[in-house]
Every structure is written in C-alpha cells, then in structure tokens.
C-alpha positions in Angstrom: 156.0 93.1 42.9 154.2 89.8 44.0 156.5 89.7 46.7 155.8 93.1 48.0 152.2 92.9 48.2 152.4 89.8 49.9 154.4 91.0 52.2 152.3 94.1 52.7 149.3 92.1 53.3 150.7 89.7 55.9 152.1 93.0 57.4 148.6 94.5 57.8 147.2 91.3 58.8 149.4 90.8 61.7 148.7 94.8 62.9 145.3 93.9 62.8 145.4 91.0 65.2 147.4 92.6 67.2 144.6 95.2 67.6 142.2 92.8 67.8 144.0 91.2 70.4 144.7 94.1 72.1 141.1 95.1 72.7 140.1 91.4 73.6 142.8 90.7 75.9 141.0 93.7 78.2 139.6 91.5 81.1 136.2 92.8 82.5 136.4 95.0 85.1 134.5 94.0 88.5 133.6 96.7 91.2 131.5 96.7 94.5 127.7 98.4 94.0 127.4 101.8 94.0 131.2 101.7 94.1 132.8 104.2 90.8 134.8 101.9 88.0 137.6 102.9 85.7 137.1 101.3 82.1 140.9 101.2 80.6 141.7 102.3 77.5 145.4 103.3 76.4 145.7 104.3 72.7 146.4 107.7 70.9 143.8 109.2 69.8 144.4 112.3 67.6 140.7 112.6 66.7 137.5 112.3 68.4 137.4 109.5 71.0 134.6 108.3 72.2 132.6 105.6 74.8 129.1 103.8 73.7 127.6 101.0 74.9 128.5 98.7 72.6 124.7 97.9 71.1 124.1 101.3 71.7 126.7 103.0 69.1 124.4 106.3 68.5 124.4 107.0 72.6 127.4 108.6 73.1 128.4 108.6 77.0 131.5 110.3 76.6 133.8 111.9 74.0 137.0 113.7 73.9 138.9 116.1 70.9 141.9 117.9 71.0 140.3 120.8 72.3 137.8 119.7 74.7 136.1 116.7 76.5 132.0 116.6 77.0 129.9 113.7 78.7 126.6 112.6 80.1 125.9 112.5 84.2 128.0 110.0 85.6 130.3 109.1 83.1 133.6 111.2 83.1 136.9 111.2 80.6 139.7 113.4 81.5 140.7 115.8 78.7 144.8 115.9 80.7 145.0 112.0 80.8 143.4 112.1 76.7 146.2 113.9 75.4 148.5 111.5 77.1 146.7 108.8 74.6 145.0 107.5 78.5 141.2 107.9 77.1 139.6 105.7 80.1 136.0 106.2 81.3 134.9 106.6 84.8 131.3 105.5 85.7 131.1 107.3 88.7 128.0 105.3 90.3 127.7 101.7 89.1 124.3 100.1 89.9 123.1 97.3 88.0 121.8 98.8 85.0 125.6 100.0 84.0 126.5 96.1 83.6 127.0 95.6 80.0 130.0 95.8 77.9 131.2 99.5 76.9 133.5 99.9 73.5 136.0 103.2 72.9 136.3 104.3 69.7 138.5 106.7 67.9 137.2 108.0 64.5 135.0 105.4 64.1 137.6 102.9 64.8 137.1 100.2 68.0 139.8 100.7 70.6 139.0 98.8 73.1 135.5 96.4 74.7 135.3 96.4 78.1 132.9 94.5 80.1 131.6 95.9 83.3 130.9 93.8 86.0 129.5 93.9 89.9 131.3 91.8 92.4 128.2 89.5 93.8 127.7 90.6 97.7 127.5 88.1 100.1 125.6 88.1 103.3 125.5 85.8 106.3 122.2 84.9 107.5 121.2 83.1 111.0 118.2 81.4 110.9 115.9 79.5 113.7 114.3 76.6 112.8 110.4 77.1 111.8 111.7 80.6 109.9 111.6 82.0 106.7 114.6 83.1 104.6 114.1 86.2 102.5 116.6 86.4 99.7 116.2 90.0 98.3 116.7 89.8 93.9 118.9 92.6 93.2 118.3 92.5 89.1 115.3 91.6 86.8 114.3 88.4 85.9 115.1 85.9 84.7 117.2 84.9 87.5 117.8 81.2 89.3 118.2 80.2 92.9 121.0 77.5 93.7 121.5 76.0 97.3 125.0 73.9 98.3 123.9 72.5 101.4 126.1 72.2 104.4 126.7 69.0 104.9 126.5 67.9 101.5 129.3 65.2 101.1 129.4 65.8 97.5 129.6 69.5 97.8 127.0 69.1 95.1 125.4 72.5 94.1 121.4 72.3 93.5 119.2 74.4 91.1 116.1 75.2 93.2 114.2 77.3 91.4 113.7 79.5 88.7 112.4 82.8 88.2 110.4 83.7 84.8 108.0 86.4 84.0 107.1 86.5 87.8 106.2 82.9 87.6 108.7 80.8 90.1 109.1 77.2 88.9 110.7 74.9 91.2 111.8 71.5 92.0 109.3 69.5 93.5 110.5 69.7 97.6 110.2 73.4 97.0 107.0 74.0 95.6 105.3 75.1 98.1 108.1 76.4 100.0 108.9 79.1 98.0 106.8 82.4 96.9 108.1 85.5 95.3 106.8 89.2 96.0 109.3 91.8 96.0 112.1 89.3 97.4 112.2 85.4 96.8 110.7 83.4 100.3 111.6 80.0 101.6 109.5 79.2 103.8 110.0 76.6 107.4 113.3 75.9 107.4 115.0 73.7 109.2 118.5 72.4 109.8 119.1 70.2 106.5 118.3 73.8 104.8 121.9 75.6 105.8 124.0 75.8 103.0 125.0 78.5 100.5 122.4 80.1 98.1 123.2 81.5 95.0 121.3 84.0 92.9 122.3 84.3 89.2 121.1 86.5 86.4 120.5 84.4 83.5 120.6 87.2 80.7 124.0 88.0 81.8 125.6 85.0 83.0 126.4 86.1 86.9 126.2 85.4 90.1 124.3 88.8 91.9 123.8 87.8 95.4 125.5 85.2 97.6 123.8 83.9 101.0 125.5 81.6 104.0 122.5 80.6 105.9 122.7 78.7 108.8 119.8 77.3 110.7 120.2 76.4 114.4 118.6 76.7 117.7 115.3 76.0 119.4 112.2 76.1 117.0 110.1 78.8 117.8 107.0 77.4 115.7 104.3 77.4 119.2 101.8 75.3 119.4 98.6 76.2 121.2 96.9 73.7 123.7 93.3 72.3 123.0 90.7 74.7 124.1 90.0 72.2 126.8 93.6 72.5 128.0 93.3 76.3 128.0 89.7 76.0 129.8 91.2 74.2 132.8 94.1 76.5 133.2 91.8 79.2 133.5 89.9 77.2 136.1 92.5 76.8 138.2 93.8 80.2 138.1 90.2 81.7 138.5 89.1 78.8 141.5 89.4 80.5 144.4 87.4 83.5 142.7 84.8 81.9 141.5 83.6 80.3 144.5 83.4 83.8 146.2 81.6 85.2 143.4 79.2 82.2 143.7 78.2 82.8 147.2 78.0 86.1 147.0 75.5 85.3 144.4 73.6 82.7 146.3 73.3 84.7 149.1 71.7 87.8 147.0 69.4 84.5 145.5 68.4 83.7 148.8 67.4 87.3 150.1 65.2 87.8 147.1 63.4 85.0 147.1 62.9 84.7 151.1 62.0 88.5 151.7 58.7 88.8 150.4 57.8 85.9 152.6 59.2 87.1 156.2 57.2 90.5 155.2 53.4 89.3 155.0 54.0 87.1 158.5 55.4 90.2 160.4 52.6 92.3 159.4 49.8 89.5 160.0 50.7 89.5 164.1 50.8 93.4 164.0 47.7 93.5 162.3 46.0 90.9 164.8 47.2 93.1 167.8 46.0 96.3 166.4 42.4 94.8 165.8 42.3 93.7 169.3 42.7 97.2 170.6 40.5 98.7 168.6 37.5 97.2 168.7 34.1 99.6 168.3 31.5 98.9 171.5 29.0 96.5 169.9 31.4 94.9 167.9 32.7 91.7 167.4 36.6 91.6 167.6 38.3 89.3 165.6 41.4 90.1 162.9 40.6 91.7 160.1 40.3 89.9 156.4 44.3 90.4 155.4 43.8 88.9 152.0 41.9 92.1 151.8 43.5 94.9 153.2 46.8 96.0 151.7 50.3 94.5 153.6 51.5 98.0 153.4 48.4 99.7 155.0 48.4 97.0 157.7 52.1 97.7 158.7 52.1 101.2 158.7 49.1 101.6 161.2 50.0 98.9 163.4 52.9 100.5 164.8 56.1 98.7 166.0 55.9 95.3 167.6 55.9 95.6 171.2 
C-alpha cells in the first residue's frame, strides 16, 4: 500500500513537471511592429480555453468552448484549429502596448505562458558634422541610451544617458549635448560620435530601437564675418554707385545754394537800365534803392536783357 502511493505520487509529480516544463520551454515570440503574431499553444482542451494577460487574469482576450469561440478586437482564436486541441492566439496588430507575457488556460488550468516580443528596428543614419541626431523613443520611460563607437578598439559599449520621469541624466560629456522633447537630441556631432546607439526599455528588459550613425563630410556650422568684414564687401560692391549718387548730390548742393545769388545780380543791371530810360523831366536819374523794391517787381518790369 506504501508502495503504491509512493509510486502514485512520484507519478503525478513527474506529469506535473512535465507540464511545467512544457509551458516554460515556450520561447517568446518576436515579430516586426504593427506586424500580426501567433502565440502557440497545443493542448486539448475539452472545456473552456481561454487567453489573459497573465497579471490580468479577469480580462479575458479570447476564449473558446465546444460550441463556439468569442474575443475582443484584435485578438482572434479559431474555433476549427480548437477542436484539433491547436488553441493559439493571433494578435492581429502588435504595437508596443501588446508586449507582455500572455498565459492559456483551460478550466482554470495554465496551458501555456508566452512572452510577446517586438524585433528592435534599426535605422541607418548619415550625419554632417555640426548636426543633430534625433533618436525617436518608441515606448515610455524609463528607457537608456547606449553608444558603441566606431572605432572603438575595445568594441566597448557606453551607457549615455538615462531617461526618468522626463528628467534625462547623463554622463558628464553629454550633459549639455543632449535634451529630450518628444524624441531624445544629441546635439554637434562630429566624427568621434559614429557608432551604434542603442535604446532599451528598462521595465521590460529590451532593446526598442537600433541606430548606425555615421558622421562624415564637410561641416556645415557657418560662421559669419565681423560686421566690419561685411561693411567693406558692401563697399566694394556698392563703389562705383555711390560715387554717382554723390555727385548727383553735390551738384543739386551746388544749385541750391548758388541760385539765389546769380538771381539778385541779373535783376540789379536790369533794374539800372530800366531807371535810365525812364527818367521824369526834372528828375534826377540815378538807380533806384534795390534793397527796397522787391527782386521780383524789378525783373518783371525791366524786361529782357538786351
């Protein structure tokens, strides 16, 4: 009797780590963004099955019975491939806030734990000297930003920064290099910045983003002359212009200031010759008091000089 129970025990023991190992040997599945994913799961299930995430028991995604199958928008479970004892789950949209580790369950009982997972996209960047890198944060904080520069004999990777709370702490080279809005910033690269940056969530333990940044080619950071510089090259583009403009004005200078003058001595010598020819008998002729009789009056009775 001893016997048989011990037996029976080790027997259920062993059928329960098999199980367990069952379920844990599942690797985690890994899928491009906004690519669909297929969470395995091969048992028979002659009850209800059904997928949760797995601190989430209550939120039932999807679930299947020998009659029918029912789920939430963008989950799927085939009610053909369930009676087959195939009760995988398809996410039919995976974005970011689908990464997290789904269980199946059948009665109540865990079938399998799957982990769901987005392969990290990686993009090539070309950069000129005296340029900023943008490196757009695809997941919440807190994330970190590693660099392995090219270069780098050591192939030594480098923990630049870290991003907390939207507070971005960073080594001390970086400090003022680097400034977060909606993407992270490094700011004035130059050559000895190439390398391969890394973004990794920290909650979750993975790599979201992969950038292969190069930085070559003429720096296109200008620098503008002195204002004294700028002064003189307008000077000698404008030269020939200006010294037009500046007789033109000298000559207007001169006309306004000499006119008035040529006026009263004309009108003095017509004056004199129109008091000589019209002297009263009796009188003494002599030219009349200018100072006293209006330059316009003079000239416009005098006539034209003759």
């Amino acid at each position: 009797m001893n016997r048989y129970s011990i037996l029976t025990s080790v027997l259920v023991g062993l059928l329960t780590l098999a199980d367990l190992l069952s379920t844990s040997a599942l690797g985690p599945v890994k899928v491009e963004l906004h690519s669909s994913a297929t969470l395995p799961c091969n048992h028979m299930c002659s009850g209800l099955a059904t997928w949760t995430v797995i601190h989430k028991q209550l939120d039932i995604l999807a679930q299947c019975d020998q009659s029918s199958c029912q789920s939430k928008e963008g989950f799927h479970m085939s009610h053909d491939q369930y009676l087959k004892g195939d009760l995988s789950l398809t996410i039919t949209d995976v974005d970011y806030t689908k990464r997290t580790l789904y269980t199946c369950e059948c009665d109540s009982v865990d079938l399998c734990d799957v982990s769901l997972q987005i392969e990290a996209p990686e993009f090539s960047r070309l950069i000129t000297p005296g340029e900023s890198l943008i490196l757009d944060v695809p997941v919440s904080e807190p994330v970190e930003l590693f660099v392995n520069r090219t270069g780098d004999a050591s192939l030594h990777t480098v923990k630049l920064c870290e991003v907390r709370d939207r507070i971005v702490q960073c080594i001390s080279e970086y400090e003022k290099r680097v400034s977060l809005s909606s993407s992270l910033q490094l700011k004035e690269l130059t050559e000895s910045d190439s390398g391969v940056y890394t973004i990794r969530d920290i909650r979750n333990d993975e790599i979201v983003s992969t950038f292969r940044v190069t930085v070559e080619g003429k720096n296109k950071d200008i620098t503008l002359a002195p204002k004294k510089d700028v002064k003189e090259s307008w000077l000698k583009r404008n030269y020939q212009g200006l010294l037009t403009g500046l007789a033109s004005v000298l000559v207007l200078w001169g006309l306004w200031c000499y006119y008035p003058l040529l006026i009263p001595t004309c009108c003095k010598r017509k004056a004199q010759r129109f008091s000589r020819g019209h002297c009263a008998v009796g009188q003494t002729c002599g030219p009349p008091a200018l100072e006293d009789t209006p330059l316009k009056t003079v000239c416009e009775d005098a006539g034209p000089e003759g």
